[in-house]
N, C-alpha and C positions, 0 to 999 in steps of 0.2 A: 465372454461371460460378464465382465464387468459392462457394457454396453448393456446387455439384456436385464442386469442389477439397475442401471442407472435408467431404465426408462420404467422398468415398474415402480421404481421408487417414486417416477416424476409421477406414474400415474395414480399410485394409492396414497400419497402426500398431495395436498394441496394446499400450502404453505401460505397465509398472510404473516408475513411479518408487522407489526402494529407499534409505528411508536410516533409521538411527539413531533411537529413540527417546531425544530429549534432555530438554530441562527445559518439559513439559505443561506442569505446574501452575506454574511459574515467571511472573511476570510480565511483563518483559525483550519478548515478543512472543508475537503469538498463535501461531507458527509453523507456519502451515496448509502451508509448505511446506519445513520441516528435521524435522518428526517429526509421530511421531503423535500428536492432539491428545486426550486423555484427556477432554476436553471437550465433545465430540462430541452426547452425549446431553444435555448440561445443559440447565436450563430457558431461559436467556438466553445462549448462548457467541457472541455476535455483537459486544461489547463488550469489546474487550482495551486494555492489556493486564488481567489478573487481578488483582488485588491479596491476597497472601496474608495470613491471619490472622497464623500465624506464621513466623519466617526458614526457607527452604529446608535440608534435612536434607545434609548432606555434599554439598554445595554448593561452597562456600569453608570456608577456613581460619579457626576459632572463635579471636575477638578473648575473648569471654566466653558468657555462657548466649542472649542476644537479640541479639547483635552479631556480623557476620563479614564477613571480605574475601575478594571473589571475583577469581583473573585472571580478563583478558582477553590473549587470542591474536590476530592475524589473520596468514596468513606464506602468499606463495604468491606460484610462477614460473610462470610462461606463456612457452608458446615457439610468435609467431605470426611474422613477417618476421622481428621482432627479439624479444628477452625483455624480458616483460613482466613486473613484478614489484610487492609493494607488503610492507613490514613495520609490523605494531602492535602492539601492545601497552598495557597498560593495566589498570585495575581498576577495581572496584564495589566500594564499604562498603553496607551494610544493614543495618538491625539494626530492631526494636522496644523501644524503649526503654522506655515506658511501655504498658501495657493499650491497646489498641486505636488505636496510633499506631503508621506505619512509615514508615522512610525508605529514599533509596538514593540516591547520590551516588557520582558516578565520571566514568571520561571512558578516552580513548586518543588516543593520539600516535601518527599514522603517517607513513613514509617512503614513495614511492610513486614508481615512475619506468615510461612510458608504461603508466600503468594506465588502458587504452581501453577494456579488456572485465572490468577487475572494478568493481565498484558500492561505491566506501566509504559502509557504513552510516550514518554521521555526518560532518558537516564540510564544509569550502569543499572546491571543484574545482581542481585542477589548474592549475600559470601555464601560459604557453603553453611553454613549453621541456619539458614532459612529468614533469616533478616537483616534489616538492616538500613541505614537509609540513605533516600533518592534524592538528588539531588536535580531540577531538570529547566534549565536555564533556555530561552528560545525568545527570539526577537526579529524584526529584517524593520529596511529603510527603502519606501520607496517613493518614486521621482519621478513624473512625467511630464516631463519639460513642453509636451502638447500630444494631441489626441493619436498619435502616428506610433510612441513611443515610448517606454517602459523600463526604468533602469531599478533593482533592485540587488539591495547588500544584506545577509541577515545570517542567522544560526537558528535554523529553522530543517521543516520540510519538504516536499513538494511533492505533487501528485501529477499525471498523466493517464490519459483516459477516461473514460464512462462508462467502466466495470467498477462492481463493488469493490473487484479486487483488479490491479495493473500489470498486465508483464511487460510494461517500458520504466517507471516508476513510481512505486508507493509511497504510502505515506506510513506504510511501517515498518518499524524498526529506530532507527537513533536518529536524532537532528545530526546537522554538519553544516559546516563553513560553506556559504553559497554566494555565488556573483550572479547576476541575471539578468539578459536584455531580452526583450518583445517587443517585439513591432508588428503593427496593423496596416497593411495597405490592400487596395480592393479588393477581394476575397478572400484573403491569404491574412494565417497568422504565424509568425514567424519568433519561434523560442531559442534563444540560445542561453547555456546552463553552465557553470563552471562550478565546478562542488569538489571539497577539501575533504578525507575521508581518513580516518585511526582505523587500524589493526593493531593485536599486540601479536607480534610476529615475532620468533625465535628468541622471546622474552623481554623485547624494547616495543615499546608503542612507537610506530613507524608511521607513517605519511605516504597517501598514493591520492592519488586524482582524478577525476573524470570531464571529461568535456562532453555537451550534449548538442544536440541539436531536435528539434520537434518542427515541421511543417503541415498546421492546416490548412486546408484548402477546401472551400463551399465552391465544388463546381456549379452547383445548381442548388436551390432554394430547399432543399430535399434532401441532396447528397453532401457527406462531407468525405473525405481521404485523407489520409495523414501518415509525415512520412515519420521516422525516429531515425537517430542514430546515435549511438556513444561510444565513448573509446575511453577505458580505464588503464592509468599507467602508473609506473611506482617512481618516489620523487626521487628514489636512489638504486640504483642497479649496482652491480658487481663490478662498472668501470668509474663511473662517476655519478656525482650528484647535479641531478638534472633539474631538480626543484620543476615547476608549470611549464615542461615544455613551451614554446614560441611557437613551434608549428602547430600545435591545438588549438592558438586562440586567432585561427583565420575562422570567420565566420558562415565563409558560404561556401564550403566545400566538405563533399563525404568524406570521411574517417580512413573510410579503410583502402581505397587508392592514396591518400597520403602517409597512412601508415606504412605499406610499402614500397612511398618513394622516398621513405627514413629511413628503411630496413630494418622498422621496428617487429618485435613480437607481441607490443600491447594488444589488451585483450579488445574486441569492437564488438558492437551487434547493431543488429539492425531491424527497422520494425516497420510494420506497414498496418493500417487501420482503416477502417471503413463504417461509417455509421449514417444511417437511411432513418430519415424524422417520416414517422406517419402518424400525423395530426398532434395528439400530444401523448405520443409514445416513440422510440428509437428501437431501433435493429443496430448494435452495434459490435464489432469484432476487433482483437489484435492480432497480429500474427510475428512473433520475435524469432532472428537469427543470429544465433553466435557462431555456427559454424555446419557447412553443409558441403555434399560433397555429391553432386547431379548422380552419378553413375552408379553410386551405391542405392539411392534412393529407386531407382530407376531397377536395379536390380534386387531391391525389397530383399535386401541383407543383414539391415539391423545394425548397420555398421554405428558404432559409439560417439565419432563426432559429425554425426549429422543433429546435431544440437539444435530443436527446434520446440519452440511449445505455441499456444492459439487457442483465442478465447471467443465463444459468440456469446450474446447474451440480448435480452430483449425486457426493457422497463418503460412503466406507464405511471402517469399522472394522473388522478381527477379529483376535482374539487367541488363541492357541491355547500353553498353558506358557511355553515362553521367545522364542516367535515373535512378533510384531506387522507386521502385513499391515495400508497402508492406502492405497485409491485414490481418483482424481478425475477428475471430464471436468468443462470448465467452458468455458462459451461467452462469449465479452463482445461488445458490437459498441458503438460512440458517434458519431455522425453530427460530422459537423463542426462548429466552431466553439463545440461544450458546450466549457464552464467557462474560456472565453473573453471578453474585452471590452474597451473602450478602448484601456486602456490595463494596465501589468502589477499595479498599482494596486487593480485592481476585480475582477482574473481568480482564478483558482479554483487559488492557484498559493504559496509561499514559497520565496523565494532563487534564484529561478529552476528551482523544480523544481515539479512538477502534486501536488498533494495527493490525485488518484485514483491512476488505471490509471497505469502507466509509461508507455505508450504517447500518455496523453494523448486526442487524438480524433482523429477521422479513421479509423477501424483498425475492424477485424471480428476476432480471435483465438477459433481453438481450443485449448485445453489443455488437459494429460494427463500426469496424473502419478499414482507410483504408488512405495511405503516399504516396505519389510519389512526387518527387521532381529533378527539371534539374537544374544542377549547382548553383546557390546560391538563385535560387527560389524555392518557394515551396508551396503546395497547402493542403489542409487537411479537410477533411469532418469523421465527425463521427456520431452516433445516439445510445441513450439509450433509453431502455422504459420496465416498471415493473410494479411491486406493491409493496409497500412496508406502511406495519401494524404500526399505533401511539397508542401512549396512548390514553385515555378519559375517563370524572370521575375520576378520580386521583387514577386511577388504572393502573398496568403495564400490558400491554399487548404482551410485550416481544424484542418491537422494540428497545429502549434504552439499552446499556449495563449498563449505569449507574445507572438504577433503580435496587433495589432487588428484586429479584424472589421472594420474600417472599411478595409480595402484586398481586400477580395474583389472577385473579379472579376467575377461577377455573381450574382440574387438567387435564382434557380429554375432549377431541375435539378439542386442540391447533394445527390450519394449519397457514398457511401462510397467512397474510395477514388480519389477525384480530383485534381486535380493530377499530381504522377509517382507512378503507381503503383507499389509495392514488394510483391512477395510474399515475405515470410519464412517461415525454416524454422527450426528452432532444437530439437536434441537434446541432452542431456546424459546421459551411465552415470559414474556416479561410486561407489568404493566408499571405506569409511572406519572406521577402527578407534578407537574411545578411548582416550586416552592416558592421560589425570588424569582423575578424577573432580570434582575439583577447575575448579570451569567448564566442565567439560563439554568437554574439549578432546580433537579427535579429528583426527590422522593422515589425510588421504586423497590419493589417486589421481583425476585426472578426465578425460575426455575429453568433448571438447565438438565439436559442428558446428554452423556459424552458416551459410546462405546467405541471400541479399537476389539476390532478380529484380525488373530496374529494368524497366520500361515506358517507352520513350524515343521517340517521333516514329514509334511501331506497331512497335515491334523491340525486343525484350529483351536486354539483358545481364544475365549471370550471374555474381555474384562469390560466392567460399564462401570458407570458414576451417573447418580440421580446429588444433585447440585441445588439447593437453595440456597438465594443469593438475597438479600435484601443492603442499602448502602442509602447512598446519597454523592450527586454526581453534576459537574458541571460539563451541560454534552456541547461541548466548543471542539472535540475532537473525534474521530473515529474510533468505536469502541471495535477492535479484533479479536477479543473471547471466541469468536465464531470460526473458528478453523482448527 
């Protein structure tokens, strides 16, 4: 059923998403979904953010020749029962001090009163009285001692892939402590990742880690392949304090044969990607595994840890004088209980946010979006719509990564969309004018429609929200309102 929902949708929607070409080549984020990516044809654009040679051209305000400060904006009212609202503000330093060194350090302080449907980029959540404020600190240091190699330090994010949205790593949810080496040698880009990650677990803000690993490969001028791999462990177990494992930071070997020649139970996954350039558009797919089991699959059982989810999607470029036209359709689906486990400890997850999909697992999403923009104005319409499975009864039914797998309620016939089923819908037209050059700060208008159809004891309710949004906004990062 939901197949048969998801392609008349595609067919009676035909989505332009329309907004602003802001800061491509910028590094701040990949922005597959506030402008269009200049990036599009590159040999590797699956690794954001970018790291520029040298500082962005009228950008920010020049401190001197290699030095400048960028604002930051965020300012925006919503009027749903009540007004919703959040204020920030804030800045970036950057500069290149030296030949082949850059930095960038900054942060934003916001104010924010029942902000339920906007998404702060950085920073702790909300107390419960509905405001309060943000604090959100981000910066990295990076180094390339020559053209082969890439060392970077920072309190930041990172992305992976050429979806709007990633299921190896996004860039939503909270920064964290990150180490990072890249290397470039003949077809091949080679990422390793070391990331520092907070839970407040059993009432103490606790420490666990992850080791990454990312390999592209441009077989041919047309094709690329890419492999993933990570492994999440916690810095203190029940015997001792382990702090950054030693055997995590060998760089050229898979996870999970080393995992079990540790006799660990860290949590691993694993990913594999494929993306096909045709002219100036991509075909591109992920496919993540945290856990699978051939025989069940084989026997189409449903069995619970065959933890698998996989995204295709397909985006295009065109530019014509002062226009830029650019679309996407992209499918995600993640069976329950991917990048979940124990405890929040081992899960696939920092600060209580999912380091993939927003959604987490549980969920099927189509999305569709679509940019055009002439000279400093710009236009953007997008549309989502899925299902995505809750808890009920105080059991897990897979949608939470926060929950342990260890209270499911039973082991086969786990699809999609189980527990209380919800079908979302989610449109957004938004238009918006540049203000300053200066950060990229642009003026807009928005309208938004959210509905959630609950599936309740075989009877649906229907609740919706018509959403106007008007603000002011420095688009240096990934706006996620869209999910």
């Amino acid at each position: 059923m939901i197949i048969k929902q998801l392609f008349l949708f595609l067919v009676c929607i035909i989505t332009l998403e329309l907004q602003g070409q802001t800061l491509d080549a910028y590094l701040s984020a990949p922005f597959q979904s506030d402008s269009v990516n200049k990036e599009i044809n590159s040999p590797h654009s699956g690794i954001y953010p970018t790291i520029p040679l040298n500082i962005a051209k009228n950008i920010g305000f020049k401190l001197n020749k290699n030095n400048q400060v960028i604002p930051l904006v965020d300012l925006g009212i919503q009027k749903n029962t009540e007004i919703n609202a959040r204020f920030g503000g804030g800045l970036i330093i950057e500069g290149t001090p030296i030949k082949n060194l850059y930095y960038r350090i900054g942060g934003a302080l916001y104010y924010a009163k029942n902000d339920t449907f906007f998404h702060v980029p950085f920073g702790k959540d909300l107390n419960q009285k509905g405001f309060g404020f943000l604090a959100s600190p981000m910066g990295r240091i990076s180094f390339s001692p020559h053209k082969y190699f890439n060392f970077q330090l920072g309190y930041d994010k990172n992305f992976i892939g050429e979806g709007s949205r990633s299921l190896f790593l996004s860039d939503y949810g909270k920064p964290y402590l990150f180490g990072q080496i890249k290397t470039h040698f003949w077809h091949i880009d080679y990422l390793i990742l070391y990331q520092s990650f907070k839970e407040n677990y059993q009432g103490k803000n606790q420490t666990k880690y992850a080791a990454s690993h990312f390999l592209s490969w441009n077989i041919t001028k047309k094709i690329n392949i890419n492999f993933f791999e990570s492994i999440i462990f916690r810095a203190k177990d029940t015997l001792l304090q382990r702090g950054f494992d030693p055997e995590y930071l060998n760089p050229l070997i898979f996870y999970r044969p080393q995992e079990y020649a540790i006799g660990s139970s860290d949590n691993a996954l694993l990913g594999l990607g494929l993306t096909i350039k045709i002219k100036k558009s991509k075909l591109y797919s992920q496919l993540i595994i945290d856990d699978f089991l051939l025989s069940a699959i084989q026997a189409k059982s449903g069995y619970w840890a065959n933890k698998i989810g996989g995204q295709i999607g397909f985006k295009s470029m065109h530019k014509k004088g002062n226009n830029n036209l650019f679309y996407r359709v992209e499918l995600n689906a993640v069976r329950p209980y991917t990048y979940s486990h124990l405890n929040p400890m081992q899960n696939y997850g920092n600060n209580n946010a999912t380091l993939s999909h927003p959604l987490g697992a549980n969920f099927i999403e189509l999305y569709l979006e679509g940019k055009w923009n002439h000279l400093k104005s710009a236009f953007k319409l997008s549309g989502s719509y899925g299902l995505k499975g809750i808890d009920k009864n105080n059991l897990n039914y897979g949608g939470n990564i926060y929950q342990s797998y260890a209270l499911r309620p039973n082991d086969f016939g786990v699809v999609i969309g189980q527990g209380m089923g919800v079908n979302f819908y989610r449109v957004n037209l938004q238009y918006s004018r540049v203000v300053s050059e200066k950060g990229i700060i642009s003026a807009f208008a928005e309208l938004q429609f959210r509905g959630d159809q609950y599936q309740i004891n075989h009877t649906s309710t229907m609740q919706y929200h018509v959403l106007p949004v008007i603000g002011l906004r420095s688009q240096l990062w990934n706006d996620y309102r869209n999910y």
